[in-house]
C-alpha positions, 0 to 999 in steps of 0.5 A, a space after each residue: 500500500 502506499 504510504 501518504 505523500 509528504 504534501 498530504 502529512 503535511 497539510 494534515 499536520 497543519 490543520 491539526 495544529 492550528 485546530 488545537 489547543 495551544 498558546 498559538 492556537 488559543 487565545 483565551 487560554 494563552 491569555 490566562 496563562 500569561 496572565 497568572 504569570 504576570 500576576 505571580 511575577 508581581 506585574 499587574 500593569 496590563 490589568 491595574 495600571 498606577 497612575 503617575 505619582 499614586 501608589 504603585 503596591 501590588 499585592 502577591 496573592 498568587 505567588 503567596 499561594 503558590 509558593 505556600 502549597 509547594 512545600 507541602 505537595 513536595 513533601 507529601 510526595 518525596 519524604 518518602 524512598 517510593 514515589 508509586 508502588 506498583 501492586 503485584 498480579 498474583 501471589 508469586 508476584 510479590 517480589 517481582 513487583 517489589 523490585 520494578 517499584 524500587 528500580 523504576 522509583 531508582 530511575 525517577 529520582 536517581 537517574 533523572 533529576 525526579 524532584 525537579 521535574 516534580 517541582 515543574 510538573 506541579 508549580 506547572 498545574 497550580 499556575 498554568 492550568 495543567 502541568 505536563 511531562 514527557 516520557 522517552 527513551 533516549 540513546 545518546 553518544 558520549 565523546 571523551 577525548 584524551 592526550 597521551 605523549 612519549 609513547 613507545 611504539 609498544 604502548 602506541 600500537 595497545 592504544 591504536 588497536 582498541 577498536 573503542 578509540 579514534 585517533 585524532 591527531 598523532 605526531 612522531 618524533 625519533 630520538 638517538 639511544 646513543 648521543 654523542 655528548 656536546 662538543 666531541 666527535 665519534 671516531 670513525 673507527 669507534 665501536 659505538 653504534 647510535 640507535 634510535 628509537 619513534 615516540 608518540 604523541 597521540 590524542 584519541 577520541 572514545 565513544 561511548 553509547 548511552 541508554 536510559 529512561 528520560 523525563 523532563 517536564 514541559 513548559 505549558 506553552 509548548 504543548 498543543 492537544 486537540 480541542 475534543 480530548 478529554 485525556 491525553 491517553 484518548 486524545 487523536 492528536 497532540 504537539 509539543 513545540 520545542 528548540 533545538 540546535 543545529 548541531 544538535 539536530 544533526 548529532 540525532 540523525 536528520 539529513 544535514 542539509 535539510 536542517 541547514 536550510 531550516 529558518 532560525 527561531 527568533 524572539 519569543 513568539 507567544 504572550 507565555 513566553 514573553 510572560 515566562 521571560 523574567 530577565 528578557 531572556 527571549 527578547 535579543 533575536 538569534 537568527 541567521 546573523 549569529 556567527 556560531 551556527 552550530 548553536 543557531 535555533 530551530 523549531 522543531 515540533 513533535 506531532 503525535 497523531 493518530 492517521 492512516 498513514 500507511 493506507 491499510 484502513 488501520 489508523 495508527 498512531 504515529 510520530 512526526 518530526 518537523 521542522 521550520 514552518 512545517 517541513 518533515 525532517 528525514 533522518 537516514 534518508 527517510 521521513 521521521 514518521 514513526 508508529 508509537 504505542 502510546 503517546 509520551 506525555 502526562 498531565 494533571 490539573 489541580 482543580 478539574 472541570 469534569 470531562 474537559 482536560 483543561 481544569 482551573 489553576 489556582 492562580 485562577 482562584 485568586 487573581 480577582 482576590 489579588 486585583 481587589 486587595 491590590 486596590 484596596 493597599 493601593 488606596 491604604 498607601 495613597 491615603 497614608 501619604 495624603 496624611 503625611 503630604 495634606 492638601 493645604 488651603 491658601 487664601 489668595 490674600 495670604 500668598 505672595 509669589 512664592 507661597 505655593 512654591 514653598 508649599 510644593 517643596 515638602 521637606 522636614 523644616 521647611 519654610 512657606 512664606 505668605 503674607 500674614 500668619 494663620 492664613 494656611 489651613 491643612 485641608 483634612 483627610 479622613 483615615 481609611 484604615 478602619 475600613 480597609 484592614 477589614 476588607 484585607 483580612 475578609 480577603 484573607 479568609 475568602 483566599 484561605 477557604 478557597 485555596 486551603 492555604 492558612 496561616 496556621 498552615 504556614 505556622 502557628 499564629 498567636 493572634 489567631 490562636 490566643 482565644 481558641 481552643 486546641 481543638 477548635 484551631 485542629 478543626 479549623 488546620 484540618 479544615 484547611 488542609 483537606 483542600 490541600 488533600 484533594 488537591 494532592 490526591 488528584 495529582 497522584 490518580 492523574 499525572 503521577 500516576 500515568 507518569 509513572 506508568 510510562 515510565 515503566 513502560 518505557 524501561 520494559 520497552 526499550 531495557 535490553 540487557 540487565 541493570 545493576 543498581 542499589 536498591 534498599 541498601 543492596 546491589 540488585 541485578 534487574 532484567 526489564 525484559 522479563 517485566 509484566 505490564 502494569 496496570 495497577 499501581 498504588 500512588 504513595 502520597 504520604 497523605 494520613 488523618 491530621 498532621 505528623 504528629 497526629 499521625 505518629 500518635 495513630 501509628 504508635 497506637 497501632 504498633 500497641 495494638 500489634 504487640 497485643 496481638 501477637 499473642 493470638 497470631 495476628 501479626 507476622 514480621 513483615 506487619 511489624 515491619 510496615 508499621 516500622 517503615 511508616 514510623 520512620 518516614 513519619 519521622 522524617 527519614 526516607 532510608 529505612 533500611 538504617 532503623 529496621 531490617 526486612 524480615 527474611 533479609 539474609 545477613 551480609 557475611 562481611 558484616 556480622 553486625 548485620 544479622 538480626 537480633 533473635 526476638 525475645 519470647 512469649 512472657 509465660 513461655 519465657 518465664 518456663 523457660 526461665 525455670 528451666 534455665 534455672 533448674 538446668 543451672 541449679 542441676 549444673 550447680 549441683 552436678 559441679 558441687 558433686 563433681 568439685 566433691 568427687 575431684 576433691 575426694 579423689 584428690 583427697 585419696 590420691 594426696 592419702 594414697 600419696 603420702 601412703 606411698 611416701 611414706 612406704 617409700 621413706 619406710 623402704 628408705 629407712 629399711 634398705 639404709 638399716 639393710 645397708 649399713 647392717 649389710 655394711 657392718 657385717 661385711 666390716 665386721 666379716 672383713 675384720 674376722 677375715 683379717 684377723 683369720 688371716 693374720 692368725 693364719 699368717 702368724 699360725 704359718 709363721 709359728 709352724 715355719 719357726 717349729 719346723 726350722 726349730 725342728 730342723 734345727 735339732 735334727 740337723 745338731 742331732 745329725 751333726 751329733 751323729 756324724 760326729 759320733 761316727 766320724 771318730 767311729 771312723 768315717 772321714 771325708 763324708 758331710 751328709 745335709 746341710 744348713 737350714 734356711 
């Protein structure tokens, strides 16, 4: 099927634009906006211009109110770690939905600036109506360019080889290893060779390609939707204006001469503009005369429609870029026209005008309130300044030529000069002020009944407060502060919520890998593709009965009742916790995870401290478990009494048996000396014996040898007898035997 010309997208884009509802298309709105801008800026010239020489006051009613519902709107929905919750399917999708809460509440706050665009979206709606934010996926690449010198041709040829980097500029310079020193020559016959060496002076340029989820809020002004829509999700067809440079155009693809050709934007074209532009920051024309043309502005508008663009009588809707006065930029040769599923944007009002999309701002509540107190402190002051300057009354008889020249100069101590005295007289003016300050504080009160936005609100008036009763001042705080509810509530069921979801859509959508990032104090590993779609969410918008301490009070009163309760099994650990994580947010700290654990968290094993305390049990179980831990302890008792008695007896036997056998040992002792010296007695006194045996032997030997010489001695003079007797008998010559010894 063919697809639409461009001449037919264009004129049909064209005639949308111009039919919808937009600062350019929409009088009455883009003058009230603009209006309630002025009004908030403090410049009410165009409606209640000051006369020359009267007062020139203004009273700030929408910028007071605006500004004293931000702070509580912000805190309402950031004092808490969640903005959304999304609620789980099934019961096997607890977990899964806990972790898409945290990490899409991680890519609001964390990787985008989330309070900011919550400050924008919401000051957007209290003062131009609605506020609107876009959602979308965006793919960027990021340069960073580095400068290396001196490098060898080893480190040279590691940085030319990584595939991630671009060489963008390289010098190379040789340098000798073996220089002769200053002043010598080289011998020709020398051995020295002079080697040189390249190094490198390179300068690279990396790329890196950056995908995430972004959102950022739109200035009113910028936004278009068509005149029927009662929602931005049923809406046919929508715009969103926007400038962007050349450079910047060609950097995302569009065809470069096409974006050349495309006229610059000049001065602010719209009165909201103009109005939004406190400093004149639109006022100086940018256009072709600018020297730097990569920075030169262009309009460029996103078209969201819903058309049959390709033929198939199947409309769908579509996303066409142009450019200029309506041209369709192309990128890659082709026209940016793109099938979405959804269109990109969210928006919320604060006061709804029921099946319409525009509502009413608060600035739109009190602009008439601004103009008659205005008028009213103008008239206060002009009346104070009569009363300090009166008109006088001068008698032509008492005035000479200068007279009325004196009088026309109004210093303290000033000399008016006439003819005779008394002539002047003052002309009296009466005091308003007994009129006016009531009329003030009746404009007050009708303010504060309109808009929920009270002194007692902003902090406790002693005047308002010195005659009241503490619950009658609650009644009239609460009073107050349910204006301020609803107001919160129906920025939470509207924009917050279809922010977020698609938020949600678009990091399922477009998250192509896993993501790492620390989400209640752990590091998480999330995979967007195995998301479900979520159409169910609970919006946190911390708004509770009363004020913080009221609250607190019903939350301590609740945690009460759980500990009663837990005796009958009414309250499991993930209540307790709950009832933990509010009292802490109530308290005014976002990280819970410092105050409580989870339960079922695992300890961190590089950190004992982190595992939990073991809960203390039920009183009546604990005190049986007392009396068991007692008796364990007195059986414990007892059985060390006994062991310690049965130790000491043994010890006592032992130190008995001990001494027992020290003594035996001593006796043995004692014995085996008596044995020994008794042993040694007997064998001195036997050696004795022996000795004396001896010596009486020796002497007995020795008297036997002296008997027997004696006897030999006889025999031998018996001998010597007998031969003498038988020599003289006549033997001669014959001697027989000898001498003894």
């Amino acid at each position: 099927m063919p697809k639409m010309s461009d001449a037919d997208l264009r004129a049909l884009l064209a005639a949308e634009k111009a039919d919808a509802l937009s600062a350019m298309a929409a009088s009455k709105l883009s003058e009230e906006r603009a209006a309630a801008l002025d009004y908030y800026l403090g410049d009410m010239s165009r409606d209640m211009p000051a006369p020359d020489g009267r007062s020139k006051a203004v009273s700030t009613d929408v910028a007071d109110t605006v500004e004293g519902l931000m702070p509580a709107l912000m805190d309402i929905f950031t004092s808490g770690d969640e903005v959304v919750r999304f609620e789980p399917v099934g019961p096997e999708d607890v977990a899964a939905a806990e972790q898409e809460t945290d990490y899409v509440n991680h890519v609001f706050m964390q990787q985008n600036a989330g309070f900011i665009v919550l400050y924008s979206f919401i000051k957007d709606a209290l003062l131009s109506k609605v506020g609107i934010v876009k959602v979308w996926w965006e793919t960027r690449e990021e340069h960073e360019r580095e400068t290396y010198d001196d490098l060898d041709d080893a480190a040279f040829a590691i940085v030319a080889s990584d595939p991630d980097v671009e060489i963008v500029a390289h010098t190379e310079r040789r340098i000798a290893n073996g220089e002769v020193a200053s002043g010598e020559e080289a011998h020709p016959d020398s051995l020295l060779t002079i080697r040189h060496s390249l190094l490198h002076d390179v300068t690279v340029r990396s790329t890196r390609t950056r995908q995430c989820a972004r959102v950022e809020g739109v200035p009113p002004e910028e936004f278009g939707i068509a005149r029927n829509a009662r929602s931005i999700r049923d809406a046919d067809y929508c715009f969103h204006d926007v400038l962007r440079s050349e450079a910047r155009l060609i950097a995302q693809g569009y065809d470069r001469e096409q974006v050349r050709r495309l006229p610059s934007h000049g001065v602010a074209d719209t009165i909201e503009a103009q109005a939004r532009d406190t400093v004149e920051e639109g006022t100086q024309k940018q256009g072709d005369e600018g020297h730097n043309a990569a920075s030169r502005l262009i309009r460029v508008t996103e078209h969201y429609v819903r058309m049959n663009y390709e033929d198939h009588d199947r409309p769908g809707l579509y996303r066409v870029t142009t450019g200029g006065e309506g041209e369709v930029l192309k990128r890659d040769g082709e026209p940016d026209v793109i099938e979405v599923d959804e269109i990109p944007f969210a928006a919320m009002t604060p006061v709804i005008v029921t099946h319409r999309f525009f509502g009413r701002s608060i600035a739109d509540l009190v602009m008439d309130i601004q103009r008659i107190k205005t008028a009213l402190l103008r008239a206060l002051l002009d009346n104070a300044y009569l009363a300090n300057n009166p008109r006088t009354e001068v008698p032509e008889s008492h005035a000479t030529e200068t007279t009325l020249d004196d009088l026309l100069v109004s210093r303290p101590g000033g000399i008016v000069r006439t003819k005779l005295p008394g002539g002047l007289s003052v002309i009296a003016h009466p005091d308003v002020g007994g009129h006016v300050f009531p009329l003030l504080q009746y404009q007050d009160a009708t303010r504060e009944w309109r808009t929920g936005v009270s002194r007692q609100g902003q902090g406790v008036d002693p005047n308002v407060l010195q005659n009241q009763v503490a619950t009658i001042a609650n009644q009239m705080f609460n009073a107050a502060q349910a204006k301020m509810k609803m107001i919160a509530r129906i920025f939470a069921e509207t924009g917050i919520r279809d922010l977020f979801a698609l938020l949600h859509a678009v990091v399922r959508k477009h998250g192509s890998q896993p993501q790492t990032a620390r989400l209640r104090n752990q590091w998480i590993t999330v995979d967007p593709r195995d998301w479900k779609a979520r159409n169910d969410m609970t919006i946190n918008v911390g708004l509770g009965t009363g004020t913080k301490t009221e609250q607190l009070a019903h939350l301590n009163m609740v945690i009460g009742a759980q500990e009663k309760a837990i005796a009958a099994g009414l309250v499991s650990p993930k209540n307790l916790y709950n009832s933990a994580s509010e009292l802490t947010k109530l308290a005014g700290h976002k990280n819970v995870g410092l105050f409580f654990t989870p339960p079922g968290t695992p300890p961190d094993p590089d950190d004992p401290a982190s595992a939990p305390i073991q809960p203390p049990s039920d009183p009546k179980a604990q005190e049986a478990q007392q009396r068991i831990e007692l008796e364990k302890a007195k059986a414990a008792a007892d059985g060390q009494l006994s062991a310690q008695k049965h130790q000491a007896d043994q010890q006592m036997s032992a130190a008995r048996i001990a001494a027992d056998t020290q003594f035996k040992r001593e006796q043995l002792k004692i014995e085996f000396d008596l044995k020994v010296q008794q042993m040694n007695a007997e064998f001195a006194l036997r050696r004795e014996q022996m000795a004396a045996e001896m010596a009486l032997k020796r002497e007995q030997m020795q008297l036997d040898a002296q008997v027997r010489h004696g006897n030999a001695n006889a025999q031998t003079h018996s001998n010597t007898a007998d031969a003498s007797a038988a020599g003289s008998s006549g033997v001669d010559g014959v001697r027989m035997g000898g001498e003894i010894g």
